[in-house]
PQR file of N, CA, C, O and H, with PARSE charges and radii, in Angstrom:
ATOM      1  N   UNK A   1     -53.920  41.961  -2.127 -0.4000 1.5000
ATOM      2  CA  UNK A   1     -54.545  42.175  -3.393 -0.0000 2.0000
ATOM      3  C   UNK A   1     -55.015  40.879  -4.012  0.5500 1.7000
ATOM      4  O   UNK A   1     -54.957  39.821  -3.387 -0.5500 1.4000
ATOM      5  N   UNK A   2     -55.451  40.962  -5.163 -0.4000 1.5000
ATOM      6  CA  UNK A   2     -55.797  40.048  -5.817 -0.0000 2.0000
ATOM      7  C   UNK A   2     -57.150  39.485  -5.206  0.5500 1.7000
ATOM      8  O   UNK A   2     -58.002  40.291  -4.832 -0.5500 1.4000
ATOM      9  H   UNK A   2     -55.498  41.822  -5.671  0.4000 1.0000
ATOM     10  N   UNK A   3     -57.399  37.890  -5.079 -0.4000 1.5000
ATOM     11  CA  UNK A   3     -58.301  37.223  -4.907 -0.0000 2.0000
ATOM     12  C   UNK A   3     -58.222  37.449  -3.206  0.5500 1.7000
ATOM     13  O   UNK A   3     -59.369  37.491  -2.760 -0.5500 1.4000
ATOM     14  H   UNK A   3     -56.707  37.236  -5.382  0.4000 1.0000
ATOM     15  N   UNK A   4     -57.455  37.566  -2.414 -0.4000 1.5000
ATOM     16  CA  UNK A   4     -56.791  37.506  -1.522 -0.0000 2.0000
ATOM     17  C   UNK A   4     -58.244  38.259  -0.663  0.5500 1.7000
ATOM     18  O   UNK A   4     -58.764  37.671   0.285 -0.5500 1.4000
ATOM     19  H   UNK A   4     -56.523  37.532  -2.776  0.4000 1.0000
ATOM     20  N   UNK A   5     -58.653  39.325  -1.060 -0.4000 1.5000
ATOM     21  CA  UNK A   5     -59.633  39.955  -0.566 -0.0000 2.0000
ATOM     22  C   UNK A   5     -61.141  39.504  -0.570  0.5500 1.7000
ATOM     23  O   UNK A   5     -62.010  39.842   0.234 -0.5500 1.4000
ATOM     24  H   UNK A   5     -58.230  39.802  -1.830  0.4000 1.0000
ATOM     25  N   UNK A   6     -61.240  38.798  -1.484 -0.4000 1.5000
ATOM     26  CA  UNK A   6     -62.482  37.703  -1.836 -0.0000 2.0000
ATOM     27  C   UNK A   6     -62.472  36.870  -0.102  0.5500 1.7000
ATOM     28  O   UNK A   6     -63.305  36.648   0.777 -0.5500 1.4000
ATOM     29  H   UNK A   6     -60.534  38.523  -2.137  0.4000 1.0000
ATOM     30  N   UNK A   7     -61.584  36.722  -0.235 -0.4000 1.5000
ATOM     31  CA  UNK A   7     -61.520  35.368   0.503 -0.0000 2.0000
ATOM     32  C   UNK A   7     -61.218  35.811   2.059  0.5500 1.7000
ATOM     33  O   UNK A   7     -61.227  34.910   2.897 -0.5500 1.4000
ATOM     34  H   UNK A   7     -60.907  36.902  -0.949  0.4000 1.0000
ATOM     35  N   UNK A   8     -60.979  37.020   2.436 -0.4000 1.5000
ATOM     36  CA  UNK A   8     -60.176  37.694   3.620 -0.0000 2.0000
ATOM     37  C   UNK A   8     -61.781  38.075   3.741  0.5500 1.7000
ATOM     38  O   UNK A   8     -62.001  38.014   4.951 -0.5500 1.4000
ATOM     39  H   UNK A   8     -60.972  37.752   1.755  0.4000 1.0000
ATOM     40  N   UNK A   9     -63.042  38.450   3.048 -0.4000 1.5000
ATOM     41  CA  UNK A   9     -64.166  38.800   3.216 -0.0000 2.0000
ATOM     42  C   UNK A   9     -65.175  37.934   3.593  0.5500 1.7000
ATOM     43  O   UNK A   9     -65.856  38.218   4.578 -0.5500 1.4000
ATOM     44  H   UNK A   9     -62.863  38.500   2.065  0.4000 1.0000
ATOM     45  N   UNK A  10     -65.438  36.633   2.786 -0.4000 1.5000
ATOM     46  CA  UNK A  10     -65.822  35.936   2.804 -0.0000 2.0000
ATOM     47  C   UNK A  10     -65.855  34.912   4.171  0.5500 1.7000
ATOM     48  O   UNK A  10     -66.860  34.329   4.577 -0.5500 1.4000
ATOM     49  H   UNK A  10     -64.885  36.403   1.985  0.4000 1.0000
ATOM     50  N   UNK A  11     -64.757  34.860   4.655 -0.4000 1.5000
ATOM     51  CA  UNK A  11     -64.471  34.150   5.841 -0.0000 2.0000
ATOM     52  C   UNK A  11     -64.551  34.649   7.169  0.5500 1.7000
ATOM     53  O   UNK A  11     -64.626  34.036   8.234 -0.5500 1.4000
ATOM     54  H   UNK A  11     -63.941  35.333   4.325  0.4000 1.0000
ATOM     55  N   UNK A  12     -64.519  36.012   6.896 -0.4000 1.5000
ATOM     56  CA  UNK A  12     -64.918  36.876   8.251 -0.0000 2.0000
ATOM     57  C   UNK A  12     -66.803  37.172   8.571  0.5500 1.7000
ATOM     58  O   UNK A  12     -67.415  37.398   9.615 -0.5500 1.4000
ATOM     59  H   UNK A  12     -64.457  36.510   6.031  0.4000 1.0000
ATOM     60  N   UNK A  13     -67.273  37.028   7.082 -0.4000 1.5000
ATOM     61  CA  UNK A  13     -68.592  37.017   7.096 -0.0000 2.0000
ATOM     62  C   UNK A  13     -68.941  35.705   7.547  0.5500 1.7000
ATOM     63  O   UNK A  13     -70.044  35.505   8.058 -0.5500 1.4000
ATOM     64  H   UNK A  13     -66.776  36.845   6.234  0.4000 1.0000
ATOM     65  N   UNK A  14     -68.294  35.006   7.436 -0.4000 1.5000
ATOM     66  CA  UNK A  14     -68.722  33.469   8.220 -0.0000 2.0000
ATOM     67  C   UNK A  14     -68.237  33.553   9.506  0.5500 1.7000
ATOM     68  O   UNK A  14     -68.932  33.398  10.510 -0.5500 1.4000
ATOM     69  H   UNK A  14     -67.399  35.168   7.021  0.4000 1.0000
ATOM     70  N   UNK A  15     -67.043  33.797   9.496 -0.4000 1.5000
ATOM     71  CA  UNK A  15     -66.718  33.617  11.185 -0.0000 2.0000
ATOM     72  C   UNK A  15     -67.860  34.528  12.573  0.5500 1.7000
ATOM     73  O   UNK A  15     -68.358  34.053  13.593 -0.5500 1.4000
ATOM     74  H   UNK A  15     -66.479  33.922   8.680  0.4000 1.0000
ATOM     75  N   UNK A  16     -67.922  35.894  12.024 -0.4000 1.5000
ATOM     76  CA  UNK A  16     -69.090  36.196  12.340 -0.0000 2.0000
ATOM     77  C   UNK A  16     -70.274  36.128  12.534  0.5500 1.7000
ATOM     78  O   UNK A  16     -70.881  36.757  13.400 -0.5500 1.4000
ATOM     79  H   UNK A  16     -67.518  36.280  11.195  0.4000 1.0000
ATOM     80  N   UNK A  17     -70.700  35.424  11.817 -0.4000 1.5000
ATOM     81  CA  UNK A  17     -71.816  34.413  11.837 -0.0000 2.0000
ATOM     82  C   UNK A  17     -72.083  33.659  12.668  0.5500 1.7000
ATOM     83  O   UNK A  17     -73.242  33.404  12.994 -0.5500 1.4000
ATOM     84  H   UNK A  17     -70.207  34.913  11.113  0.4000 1.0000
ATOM     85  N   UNK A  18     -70.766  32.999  13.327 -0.4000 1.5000
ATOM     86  CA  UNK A  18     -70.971  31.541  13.308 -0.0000 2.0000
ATOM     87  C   UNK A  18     -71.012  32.276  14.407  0.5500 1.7000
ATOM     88  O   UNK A  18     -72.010  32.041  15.088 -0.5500 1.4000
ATOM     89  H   UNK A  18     -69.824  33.206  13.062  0.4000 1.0000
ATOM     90  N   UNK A  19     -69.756  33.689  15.153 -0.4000 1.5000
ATOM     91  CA  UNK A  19     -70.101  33.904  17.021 -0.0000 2.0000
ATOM     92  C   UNK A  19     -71.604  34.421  16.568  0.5500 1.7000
ATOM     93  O   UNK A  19     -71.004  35.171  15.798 -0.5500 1.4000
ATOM     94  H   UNK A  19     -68.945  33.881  14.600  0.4000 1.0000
ATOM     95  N   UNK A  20     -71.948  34.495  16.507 -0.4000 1.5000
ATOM     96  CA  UNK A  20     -73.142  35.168  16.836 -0.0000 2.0000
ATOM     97  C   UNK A  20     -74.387  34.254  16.993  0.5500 1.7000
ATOM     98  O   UNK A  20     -75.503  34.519  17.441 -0.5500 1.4000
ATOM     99  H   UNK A  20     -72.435  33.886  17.133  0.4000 1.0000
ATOM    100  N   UNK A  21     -74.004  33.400  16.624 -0.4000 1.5000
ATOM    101  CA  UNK A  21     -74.688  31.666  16.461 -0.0000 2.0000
ATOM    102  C   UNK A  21     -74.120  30.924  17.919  0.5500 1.7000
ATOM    103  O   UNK A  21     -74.390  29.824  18.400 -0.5500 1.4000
ATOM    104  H   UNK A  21     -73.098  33.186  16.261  0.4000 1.0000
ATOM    105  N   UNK A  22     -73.190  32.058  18.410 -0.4000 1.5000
ATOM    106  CA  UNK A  22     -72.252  31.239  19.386 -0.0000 2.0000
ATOM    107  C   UNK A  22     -72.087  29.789  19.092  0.5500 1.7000
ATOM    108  O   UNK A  22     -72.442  28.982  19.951 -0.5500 1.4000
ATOM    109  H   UNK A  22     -72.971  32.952  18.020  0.4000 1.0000
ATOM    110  N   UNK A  23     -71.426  29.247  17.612 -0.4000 1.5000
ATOM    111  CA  UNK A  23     -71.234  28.501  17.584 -0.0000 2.0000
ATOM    112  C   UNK A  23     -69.590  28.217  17.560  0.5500 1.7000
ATOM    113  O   UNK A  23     -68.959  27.184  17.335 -0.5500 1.4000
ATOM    114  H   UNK A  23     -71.137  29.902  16.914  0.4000 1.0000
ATOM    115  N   UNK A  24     -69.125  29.702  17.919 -0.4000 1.5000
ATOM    116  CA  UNK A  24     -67.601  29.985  18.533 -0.0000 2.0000
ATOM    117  C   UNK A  24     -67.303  31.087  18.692  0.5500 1.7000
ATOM    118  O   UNK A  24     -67.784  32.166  18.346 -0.5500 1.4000
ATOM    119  H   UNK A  24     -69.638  30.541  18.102  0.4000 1.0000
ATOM    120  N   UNK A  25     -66.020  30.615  19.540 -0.4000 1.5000
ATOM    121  CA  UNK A  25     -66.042  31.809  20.249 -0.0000 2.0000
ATOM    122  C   UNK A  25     -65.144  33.431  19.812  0.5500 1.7000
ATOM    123  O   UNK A  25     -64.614  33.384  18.702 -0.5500 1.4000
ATOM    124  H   UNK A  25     -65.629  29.739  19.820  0.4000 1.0000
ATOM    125  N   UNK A  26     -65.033  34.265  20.293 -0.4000 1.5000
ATOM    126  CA  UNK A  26     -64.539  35.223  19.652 -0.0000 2.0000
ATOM    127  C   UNK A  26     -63.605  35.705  19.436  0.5500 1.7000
ATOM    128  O   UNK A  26     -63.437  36.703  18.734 -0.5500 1.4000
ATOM    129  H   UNK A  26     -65.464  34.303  21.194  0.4000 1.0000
ATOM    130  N   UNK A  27     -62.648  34.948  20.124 -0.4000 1.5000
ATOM    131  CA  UNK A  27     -61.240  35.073  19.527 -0.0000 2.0000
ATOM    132  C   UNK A  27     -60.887  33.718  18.235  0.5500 1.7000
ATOM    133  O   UNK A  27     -59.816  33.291  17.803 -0.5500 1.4000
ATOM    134  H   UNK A  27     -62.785  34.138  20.694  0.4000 1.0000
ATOM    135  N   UNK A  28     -62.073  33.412  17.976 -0.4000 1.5000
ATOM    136  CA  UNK A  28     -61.890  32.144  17.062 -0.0000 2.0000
ATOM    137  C   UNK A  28     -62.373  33.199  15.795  0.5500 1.7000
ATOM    138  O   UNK A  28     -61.470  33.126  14.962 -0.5500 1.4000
ATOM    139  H   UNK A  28     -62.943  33.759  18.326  0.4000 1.0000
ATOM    140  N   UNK A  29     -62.966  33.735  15.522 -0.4000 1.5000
ATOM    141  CA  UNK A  29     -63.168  34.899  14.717 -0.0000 2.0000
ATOM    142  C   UNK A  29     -62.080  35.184  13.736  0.5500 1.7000
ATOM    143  O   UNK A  29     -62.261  35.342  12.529 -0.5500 1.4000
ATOM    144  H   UNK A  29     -63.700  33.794  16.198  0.4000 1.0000
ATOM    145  N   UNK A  30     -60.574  35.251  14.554 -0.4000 1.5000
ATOM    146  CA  UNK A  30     -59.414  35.641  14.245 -0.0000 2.0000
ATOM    147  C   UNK A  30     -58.774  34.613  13.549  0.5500 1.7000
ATOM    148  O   UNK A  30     -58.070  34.802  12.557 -0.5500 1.4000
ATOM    149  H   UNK A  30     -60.428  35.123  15.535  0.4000 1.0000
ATOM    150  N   UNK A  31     -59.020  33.471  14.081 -0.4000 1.5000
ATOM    151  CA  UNK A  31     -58.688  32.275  14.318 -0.0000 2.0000
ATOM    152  C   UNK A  31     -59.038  31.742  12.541  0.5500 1.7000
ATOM    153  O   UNK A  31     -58.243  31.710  11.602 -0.5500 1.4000
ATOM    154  H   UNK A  31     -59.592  33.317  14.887  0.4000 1.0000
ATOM    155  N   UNK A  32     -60.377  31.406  12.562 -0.4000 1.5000
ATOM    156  CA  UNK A  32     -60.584  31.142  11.837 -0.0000 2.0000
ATOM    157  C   UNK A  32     -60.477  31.570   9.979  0.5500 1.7000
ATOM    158  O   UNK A  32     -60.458  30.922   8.933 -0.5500 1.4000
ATOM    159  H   UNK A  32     -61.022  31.432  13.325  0.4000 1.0000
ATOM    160  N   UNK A  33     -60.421  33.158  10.400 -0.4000 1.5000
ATOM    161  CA  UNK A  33     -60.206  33.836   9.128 -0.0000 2.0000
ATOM    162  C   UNK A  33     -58.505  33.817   8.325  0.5500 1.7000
ATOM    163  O   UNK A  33     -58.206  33.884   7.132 -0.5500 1.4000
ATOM    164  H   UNK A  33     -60.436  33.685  11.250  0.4000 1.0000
ATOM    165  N   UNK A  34     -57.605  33.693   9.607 -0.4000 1.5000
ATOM    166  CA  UNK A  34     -55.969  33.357   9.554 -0.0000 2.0000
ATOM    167  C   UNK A  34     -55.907  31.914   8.928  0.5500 1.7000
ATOM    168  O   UNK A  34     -54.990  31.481   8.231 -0.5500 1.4000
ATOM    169  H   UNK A  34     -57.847  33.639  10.576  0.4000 1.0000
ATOM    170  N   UNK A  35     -57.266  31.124   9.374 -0.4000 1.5000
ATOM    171  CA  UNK A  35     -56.678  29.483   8.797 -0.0000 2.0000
ATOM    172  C   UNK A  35     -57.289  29.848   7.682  0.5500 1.7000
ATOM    173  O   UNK A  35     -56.374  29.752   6.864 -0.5500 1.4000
ATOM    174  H   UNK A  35     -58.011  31.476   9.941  0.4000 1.0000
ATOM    175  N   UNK A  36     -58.641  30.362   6.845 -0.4000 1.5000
ATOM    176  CA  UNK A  36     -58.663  30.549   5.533 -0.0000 2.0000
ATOM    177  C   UNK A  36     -57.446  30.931   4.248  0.5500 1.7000
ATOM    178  O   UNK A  36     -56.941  30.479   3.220 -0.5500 1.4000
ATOM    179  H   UNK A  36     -59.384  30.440   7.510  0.4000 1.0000
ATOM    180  N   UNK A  37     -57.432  32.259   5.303 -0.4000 1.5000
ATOM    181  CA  UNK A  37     -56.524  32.902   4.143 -0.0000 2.0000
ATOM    182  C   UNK A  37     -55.265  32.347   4.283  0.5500 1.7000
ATOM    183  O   UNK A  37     -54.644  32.636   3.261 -0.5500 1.4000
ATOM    184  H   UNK A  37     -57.842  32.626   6.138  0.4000 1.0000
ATOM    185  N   UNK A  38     -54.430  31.559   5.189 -0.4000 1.5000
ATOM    186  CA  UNK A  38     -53.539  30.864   5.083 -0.0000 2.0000
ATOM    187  C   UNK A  38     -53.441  29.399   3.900  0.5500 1.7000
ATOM    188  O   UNK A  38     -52.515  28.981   3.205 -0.5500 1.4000
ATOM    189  H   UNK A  38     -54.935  31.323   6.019  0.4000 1.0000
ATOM    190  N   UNK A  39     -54.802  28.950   4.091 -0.4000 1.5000
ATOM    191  CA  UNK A  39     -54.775  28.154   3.014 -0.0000 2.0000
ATOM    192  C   UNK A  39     -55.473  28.577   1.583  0.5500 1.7000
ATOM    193  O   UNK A  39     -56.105  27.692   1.007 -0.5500 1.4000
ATOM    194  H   UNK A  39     -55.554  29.289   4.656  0.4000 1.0000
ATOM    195  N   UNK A  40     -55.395  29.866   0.987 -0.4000 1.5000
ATOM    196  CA  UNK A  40     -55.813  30.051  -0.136 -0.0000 2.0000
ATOM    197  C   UNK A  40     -54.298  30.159  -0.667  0.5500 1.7000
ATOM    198  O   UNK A  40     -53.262  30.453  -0.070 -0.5500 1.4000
ATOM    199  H   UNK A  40     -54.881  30.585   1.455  0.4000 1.0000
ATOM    200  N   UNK A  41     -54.578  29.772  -2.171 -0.4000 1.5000
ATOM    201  CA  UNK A  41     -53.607  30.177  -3.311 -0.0000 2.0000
ATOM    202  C   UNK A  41     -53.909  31.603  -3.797  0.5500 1.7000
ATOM    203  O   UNK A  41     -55.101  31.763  -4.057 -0.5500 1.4000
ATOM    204  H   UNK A  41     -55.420  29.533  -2.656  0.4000 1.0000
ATOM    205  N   UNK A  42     -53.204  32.573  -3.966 -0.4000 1.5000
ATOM    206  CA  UNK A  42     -54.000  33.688  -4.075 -0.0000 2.0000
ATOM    207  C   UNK A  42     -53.699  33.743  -5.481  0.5500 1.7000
ATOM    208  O   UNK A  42     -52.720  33.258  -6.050 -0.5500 1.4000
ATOM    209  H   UNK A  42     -52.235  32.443  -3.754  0.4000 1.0000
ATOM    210  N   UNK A  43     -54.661  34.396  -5.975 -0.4000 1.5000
ATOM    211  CA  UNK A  43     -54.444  34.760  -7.412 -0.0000 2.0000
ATOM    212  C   UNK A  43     -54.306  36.323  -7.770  0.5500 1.7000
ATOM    213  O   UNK A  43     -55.417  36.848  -7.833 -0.5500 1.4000
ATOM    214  H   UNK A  43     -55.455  34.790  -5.513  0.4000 1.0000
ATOM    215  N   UNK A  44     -53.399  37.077  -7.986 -0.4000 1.5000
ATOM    216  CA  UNK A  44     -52.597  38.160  -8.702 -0.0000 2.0000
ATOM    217  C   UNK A  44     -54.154  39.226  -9.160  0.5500 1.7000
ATOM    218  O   UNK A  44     -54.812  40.009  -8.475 -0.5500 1.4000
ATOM    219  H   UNK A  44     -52.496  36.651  -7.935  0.4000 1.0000
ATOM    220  N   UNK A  45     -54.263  38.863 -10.347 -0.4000 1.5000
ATOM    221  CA  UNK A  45     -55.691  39.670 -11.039 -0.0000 2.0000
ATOM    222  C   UNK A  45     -56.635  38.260 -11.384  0.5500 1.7000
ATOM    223  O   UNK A  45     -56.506  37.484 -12.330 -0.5500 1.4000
ATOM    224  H   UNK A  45     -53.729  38.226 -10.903  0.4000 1.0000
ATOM    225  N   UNK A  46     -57.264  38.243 -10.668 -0.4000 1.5000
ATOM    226  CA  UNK A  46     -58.478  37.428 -10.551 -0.0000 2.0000
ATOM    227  C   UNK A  46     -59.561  38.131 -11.489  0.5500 1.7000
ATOM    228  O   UNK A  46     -59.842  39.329 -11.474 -0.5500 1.4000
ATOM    229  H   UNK A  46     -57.369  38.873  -9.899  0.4000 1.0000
ATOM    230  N   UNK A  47     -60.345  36.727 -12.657 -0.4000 1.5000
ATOM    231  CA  UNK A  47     -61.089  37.030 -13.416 -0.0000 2.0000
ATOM    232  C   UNK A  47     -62.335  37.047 -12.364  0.5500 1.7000
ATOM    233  O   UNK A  47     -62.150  36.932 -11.152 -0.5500 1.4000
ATOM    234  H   UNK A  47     -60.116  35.754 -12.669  0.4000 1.0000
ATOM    235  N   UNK A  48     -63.852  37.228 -13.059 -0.4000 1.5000
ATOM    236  CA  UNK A  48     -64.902  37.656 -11.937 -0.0000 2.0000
ATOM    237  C   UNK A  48     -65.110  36.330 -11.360  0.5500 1.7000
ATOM    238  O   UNK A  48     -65.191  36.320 -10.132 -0.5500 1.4000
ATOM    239  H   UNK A  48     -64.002  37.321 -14.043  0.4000 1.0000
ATOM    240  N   UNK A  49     -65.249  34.841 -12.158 -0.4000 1.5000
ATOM    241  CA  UNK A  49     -65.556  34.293 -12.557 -0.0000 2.0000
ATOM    242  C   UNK A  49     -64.231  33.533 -11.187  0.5500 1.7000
ATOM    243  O   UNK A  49     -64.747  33.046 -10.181 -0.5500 1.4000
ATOM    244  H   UNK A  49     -65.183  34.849 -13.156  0.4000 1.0000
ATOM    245  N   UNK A  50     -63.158  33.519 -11.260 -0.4000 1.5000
ATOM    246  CA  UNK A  50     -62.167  33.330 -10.345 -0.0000 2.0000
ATOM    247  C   UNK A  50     -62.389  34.113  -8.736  0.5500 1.7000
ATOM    248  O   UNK A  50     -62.114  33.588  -7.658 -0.5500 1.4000
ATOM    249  H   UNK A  50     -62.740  33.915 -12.078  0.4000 1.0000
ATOM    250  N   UNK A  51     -62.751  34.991  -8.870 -0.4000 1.5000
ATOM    251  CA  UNK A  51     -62.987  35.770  -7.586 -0.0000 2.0000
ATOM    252  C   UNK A  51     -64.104  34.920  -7.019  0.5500 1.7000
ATOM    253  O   UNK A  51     -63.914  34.136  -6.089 -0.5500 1.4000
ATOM    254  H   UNK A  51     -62.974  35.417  -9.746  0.4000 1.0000
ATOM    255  N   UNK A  52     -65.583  35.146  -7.764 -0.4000 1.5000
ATOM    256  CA  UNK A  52     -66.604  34.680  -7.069 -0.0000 2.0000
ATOM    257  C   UNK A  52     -66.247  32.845  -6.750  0.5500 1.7000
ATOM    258  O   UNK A  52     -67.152  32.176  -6.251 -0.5500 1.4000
ATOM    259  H   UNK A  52     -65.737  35.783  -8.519  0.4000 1.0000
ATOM    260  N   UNK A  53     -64.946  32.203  -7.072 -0.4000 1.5000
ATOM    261  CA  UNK A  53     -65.234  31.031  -6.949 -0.0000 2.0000
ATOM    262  C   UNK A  53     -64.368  30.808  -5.558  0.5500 1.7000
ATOM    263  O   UNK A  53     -64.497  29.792  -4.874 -0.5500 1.4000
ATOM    264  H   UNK A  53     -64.211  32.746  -7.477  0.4000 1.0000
ATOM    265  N   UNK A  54     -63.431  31.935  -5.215 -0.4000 1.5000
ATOM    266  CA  UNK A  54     -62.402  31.940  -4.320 -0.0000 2.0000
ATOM    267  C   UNK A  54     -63.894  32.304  -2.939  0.5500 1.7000
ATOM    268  O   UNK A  54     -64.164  31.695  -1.904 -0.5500 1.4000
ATOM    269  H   UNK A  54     -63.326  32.760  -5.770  0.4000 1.0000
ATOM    270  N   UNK A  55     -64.500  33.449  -3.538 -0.4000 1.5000
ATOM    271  CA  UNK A  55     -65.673  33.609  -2.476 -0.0000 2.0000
ATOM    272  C   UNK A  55     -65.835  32.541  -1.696  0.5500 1.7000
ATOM    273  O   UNK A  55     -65.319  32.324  -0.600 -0.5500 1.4000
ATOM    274  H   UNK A  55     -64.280  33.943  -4.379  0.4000 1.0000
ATOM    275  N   UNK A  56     -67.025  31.484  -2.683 -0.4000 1.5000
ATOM    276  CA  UNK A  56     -67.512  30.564  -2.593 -0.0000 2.0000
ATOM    277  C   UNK A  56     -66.848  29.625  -2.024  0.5500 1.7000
ATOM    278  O   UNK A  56     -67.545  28.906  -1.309 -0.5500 1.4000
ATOM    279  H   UNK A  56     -67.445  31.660  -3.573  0.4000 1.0000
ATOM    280  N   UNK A  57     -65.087  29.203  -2.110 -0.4000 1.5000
ATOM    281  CA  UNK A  57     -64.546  28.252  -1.751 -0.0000 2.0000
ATOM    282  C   UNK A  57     -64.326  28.806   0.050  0.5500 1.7000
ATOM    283  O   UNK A  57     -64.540  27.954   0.912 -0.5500 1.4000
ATOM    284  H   UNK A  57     -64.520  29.787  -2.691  0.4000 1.0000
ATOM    285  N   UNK A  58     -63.914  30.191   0.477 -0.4000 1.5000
ATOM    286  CA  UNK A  58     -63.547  30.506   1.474 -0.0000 2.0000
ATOM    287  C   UNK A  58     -64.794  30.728   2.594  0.5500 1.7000
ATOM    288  O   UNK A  58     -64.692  30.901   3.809 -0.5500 1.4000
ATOM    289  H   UNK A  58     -63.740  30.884  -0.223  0.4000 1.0000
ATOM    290  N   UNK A  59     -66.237  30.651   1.595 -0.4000 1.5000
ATOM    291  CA  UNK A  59     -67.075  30.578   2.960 -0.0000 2.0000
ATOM    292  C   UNK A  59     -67.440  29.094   3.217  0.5500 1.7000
ATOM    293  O   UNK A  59     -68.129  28.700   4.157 -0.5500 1.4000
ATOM    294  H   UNK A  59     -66.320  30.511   0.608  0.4000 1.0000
ATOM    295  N   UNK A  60     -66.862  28.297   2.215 -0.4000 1.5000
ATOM    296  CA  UNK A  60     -67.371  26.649   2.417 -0.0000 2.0000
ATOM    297  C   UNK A  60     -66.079  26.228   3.625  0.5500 1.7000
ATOM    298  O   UNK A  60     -66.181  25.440   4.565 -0.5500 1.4000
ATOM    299  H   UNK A  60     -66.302  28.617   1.450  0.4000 1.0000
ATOM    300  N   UNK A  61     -64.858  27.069   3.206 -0.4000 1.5000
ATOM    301  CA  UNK A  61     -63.871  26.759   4.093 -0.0000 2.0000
ATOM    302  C   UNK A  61     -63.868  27.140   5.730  0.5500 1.7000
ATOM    303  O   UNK A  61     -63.522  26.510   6.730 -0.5500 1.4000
ATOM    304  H   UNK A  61     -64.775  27.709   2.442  0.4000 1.0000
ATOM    305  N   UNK A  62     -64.394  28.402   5.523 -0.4000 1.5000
ATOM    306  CA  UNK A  62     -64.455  29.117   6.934 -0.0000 2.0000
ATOM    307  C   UNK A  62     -65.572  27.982   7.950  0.5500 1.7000
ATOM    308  O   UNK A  62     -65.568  27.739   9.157 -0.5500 1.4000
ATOM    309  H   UNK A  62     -64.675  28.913   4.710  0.4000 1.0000
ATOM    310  N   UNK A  63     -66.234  27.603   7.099 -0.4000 1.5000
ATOM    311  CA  UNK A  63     -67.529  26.843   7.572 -0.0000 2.0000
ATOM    312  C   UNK A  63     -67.449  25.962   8.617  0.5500 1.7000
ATOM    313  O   UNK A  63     -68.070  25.802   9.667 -0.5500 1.4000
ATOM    314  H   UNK A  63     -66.237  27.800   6.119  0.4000 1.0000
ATOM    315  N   UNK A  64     -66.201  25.240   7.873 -0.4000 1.5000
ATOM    316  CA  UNK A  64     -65.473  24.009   8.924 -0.0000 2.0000
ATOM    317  C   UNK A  64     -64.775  23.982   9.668  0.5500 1.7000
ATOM    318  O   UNK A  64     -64.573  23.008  10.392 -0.5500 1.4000
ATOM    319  H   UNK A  64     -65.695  25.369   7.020  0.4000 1.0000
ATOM    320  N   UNK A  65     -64.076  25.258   9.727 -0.4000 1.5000
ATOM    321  CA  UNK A  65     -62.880  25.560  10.718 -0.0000 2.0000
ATOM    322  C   UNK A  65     -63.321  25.164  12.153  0.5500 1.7000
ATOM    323  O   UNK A  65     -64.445  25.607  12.391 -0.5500 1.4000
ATOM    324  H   UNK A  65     -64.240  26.050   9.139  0.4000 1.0000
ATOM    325  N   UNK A  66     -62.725  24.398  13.281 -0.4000 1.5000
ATOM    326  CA  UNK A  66     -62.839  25.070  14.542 -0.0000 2.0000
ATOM    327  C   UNK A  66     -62.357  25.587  15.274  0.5500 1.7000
ATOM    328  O   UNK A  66     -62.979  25.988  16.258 -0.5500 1.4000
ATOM    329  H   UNK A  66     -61.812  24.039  13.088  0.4000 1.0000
TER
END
C-alpha cells in the first residue's frame, strides 16, 4: 500500500522498457524492480503531490539499475 505502488509501477515500466531496448536482460526485469522497491521509504497515505514524486524518483531509479 501506500506510495509503495507508485513506485512497484513505475520501475517495472522502466525495466520493461529497457528489455525491450535489450538493454537487459529478462530476468533483470525482476531484478531491477526488487532493487527499487527495496530502496524506497514507503509512505503509509501518500499526498498526490508525494506519490507523483515517489513515481518520478523510482523511474529515475529503475533507470540506473544494472
Amino acid at each position: 500500500g501506500g506510495s509503495l505502488g507508485a513506485v512497484f509501477n513505475a520501475a517495472n515500466e522502466v525495466a520493461v522498457d529497457r528489455f525491450l531496448k535489450e538493454e537487459i536482460a529478462y530476468l533483470d526485469i525482476y531484478k531491477t524492480v526488487r532493487s527499487v522497491v527495496d530502496k524506497h521509504d514507503n509512505i503509509a497515505q501518500p499526498s498526490l503531490e508525494q506519490a507523483l514524486e515517489a513515481d518520478r524518483w523510482a523511474r529515475e531509479t529503475a533507470a540506473t539499475v544494472v
